[in-house]
N, C-alpha and C positions, 0 to 999 in steps of 0.2 A: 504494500500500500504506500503510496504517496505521502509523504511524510514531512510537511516543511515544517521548523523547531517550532514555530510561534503555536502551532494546531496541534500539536503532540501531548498526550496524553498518560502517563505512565503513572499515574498512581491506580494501586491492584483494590483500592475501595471505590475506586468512582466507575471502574472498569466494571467491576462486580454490579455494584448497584446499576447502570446502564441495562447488565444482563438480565438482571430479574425485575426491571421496571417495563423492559420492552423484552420476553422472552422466548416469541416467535423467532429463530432463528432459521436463515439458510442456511444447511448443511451440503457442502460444495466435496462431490470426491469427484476420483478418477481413477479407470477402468476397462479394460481389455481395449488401450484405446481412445473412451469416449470422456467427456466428462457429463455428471449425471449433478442436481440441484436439486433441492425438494425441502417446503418451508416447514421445519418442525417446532414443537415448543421444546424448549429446553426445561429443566430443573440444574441449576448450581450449586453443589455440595462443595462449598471453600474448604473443609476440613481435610476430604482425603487426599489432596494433594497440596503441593507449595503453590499452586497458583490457580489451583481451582480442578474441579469437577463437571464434566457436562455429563446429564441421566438423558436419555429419551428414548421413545417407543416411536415403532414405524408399523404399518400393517404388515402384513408376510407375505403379500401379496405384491409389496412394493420392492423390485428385486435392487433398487440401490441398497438394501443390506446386507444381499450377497454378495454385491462388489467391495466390502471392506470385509478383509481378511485381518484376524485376530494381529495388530498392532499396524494397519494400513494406516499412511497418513492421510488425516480430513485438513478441510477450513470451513470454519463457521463462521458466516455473517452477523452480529445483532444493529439492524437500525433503530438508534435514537428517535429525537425529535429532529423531525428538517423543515425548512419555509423556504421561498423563495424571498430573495431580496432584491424591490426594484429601487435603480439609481436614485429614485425619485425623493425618497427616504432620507438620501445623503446630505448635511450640508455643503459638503464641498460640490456638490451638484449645482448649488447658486453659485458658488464661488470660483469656479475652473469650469466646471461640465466637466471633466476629466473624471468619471467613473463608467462603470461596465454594470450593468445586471453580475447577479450569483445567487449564491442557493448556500443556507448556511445547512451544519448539521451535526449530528455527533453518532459516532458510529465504530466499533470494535468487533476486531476479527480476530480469532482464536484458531489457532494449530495446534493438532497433536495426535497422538494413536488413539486409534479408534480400536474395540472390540466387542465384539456381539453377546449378548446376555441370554439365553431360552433359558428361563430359570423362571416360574410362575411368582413365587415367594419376592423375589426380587423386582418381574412386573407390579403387583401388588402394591409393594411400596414405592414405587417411583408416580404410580400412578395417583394415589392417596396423597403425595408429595407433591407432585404437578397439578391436583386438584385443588387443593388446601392453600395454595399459594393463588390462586384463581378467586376461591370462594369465600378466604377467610376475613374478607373488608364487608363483605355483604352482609346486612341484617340480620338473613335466613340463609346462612351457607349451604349449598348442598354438599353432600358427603359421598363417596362412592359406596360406603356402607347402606346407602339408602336405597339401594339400587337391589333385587335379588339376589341373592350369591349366587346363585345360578347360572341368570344371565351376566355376572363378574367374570365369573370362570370363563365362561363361553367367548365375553368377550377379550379375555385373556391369553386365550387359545389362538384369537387371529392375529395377534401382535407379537414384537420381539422386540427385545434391548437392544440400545446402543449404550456403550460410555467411553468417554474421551477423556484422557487425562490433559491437562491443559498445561503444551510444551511451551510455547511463544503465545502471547494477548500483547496486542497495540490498539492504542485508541487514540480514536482523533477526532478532535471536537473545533469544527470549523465556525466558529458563532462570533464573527468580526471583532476577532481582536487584532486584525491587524488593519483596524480604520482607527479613523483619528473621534476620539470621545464623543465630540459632535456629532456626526457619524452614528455612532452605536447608540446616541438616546436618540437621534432620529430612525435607525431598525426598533427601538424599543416602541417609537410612537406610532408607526406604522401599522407594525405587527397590533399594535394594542386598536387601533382604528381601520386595520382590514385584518381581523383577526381570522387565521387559519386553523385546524385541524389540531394541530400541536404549538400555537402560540403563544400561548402561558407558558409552556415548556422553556420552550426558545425564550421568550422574554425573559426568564428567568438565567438561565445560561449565560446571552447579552450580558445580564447586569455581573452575576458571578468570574465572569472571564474577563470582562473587560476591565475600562477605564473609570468606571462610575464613581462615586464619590458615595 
């Protein structure tokens, strides 16, 4: 990944945190060949290794888990918050014209081995894990417990494990720190008066990285 010093990213809590605020992950392998992509959710277990753990299930049906053989290297995508940023935003916009459109964002890719789990005891709990992490802001959490054990097993039966231990994480968090102050409280006032989908987010970020007072 592209890496200029000012967007670079290297502390392993803000990485993490990125990972289980947005945990839809692309899981990017390759194979006999091809390269194969497919968006999963992750579970992060920081403990069992120095720099992290990724858990997930795939169905059995999806053959990208027979393309990673026990310790094949993956890369996982997790996207942040992104917005587009128009010039328009900028003060140096009144003051040169001298600015471009872009697109801010923040975003961390993880490398490591990968190896397959059939082990239902261990589905189970990843799944309970990936749940609970989903449900446990809500009101009325659902639970997988809530569900038949019957139909659990069954659908237990059509899925498999992955876990990666986590070799390389980089993160880069592109959120205009490299405009001039003026600048980034006019991305702050934009976003807050054409707000988008992940605007809070970003505006947040803005103020945390940059030049703000």
């Amino acid at each position: 990944m592209y890496q200029p010093p000012h967007f670079r990213e290297d502390d392993l809590e803000a990485q993490h945190a990125l990972i289980r605020a947005h945990p839809l992950g692309l899981l990017i392998t390759s194979g006999d060949g091809d390269i194969n992509a497919n968006a999963i959710p992750f579970h992060l277990d920081a403990g069992l290794s120095a720099k992290g753990t990724l858990q997930a299930h795939v169905a059995r049906a999806n053959k990208q888990w027979q393309e990673i053989r026990d310790g094949a290297k993956v890369l996982v995508v997790f996207q942040g918050a992104d917005s587009y940023v128009t010039p328009s935003w900028y003060a140096t916009k009144q003051e040169t014209g001298k600015v471009v459109p872009t697109w801010n964002y923040a975003i961390v890719q993880v490398r490591g081995s990968a190896r397959i789990v059939d082990d239902p005891a261990w589905l189970r709990v990843q799944i309970d894990r990936l749940t609970g992490e989903r449900e446990g802001s809500r009101q009325h959490p659902w639970a997988v417990s809530d569900a038949p054990a019957d139909f659990v097993g069954a659908q237990i039966k059509g899925i498999i494990g992955i876990e990666i231990e986590i070799a390389e994480i980089d993160g880069k968090w592109k959120v205009s720190q490299n405009r001039p102050a003026a600048d980034q409280k006019g991305v702050i006032h934009g976003l807050s008066e054409e707000p988008t989908t992940d605007a809070a987010e970003m505006i947040d970020l803005v103020r945390r990285y940059g030049k703000q007072d």
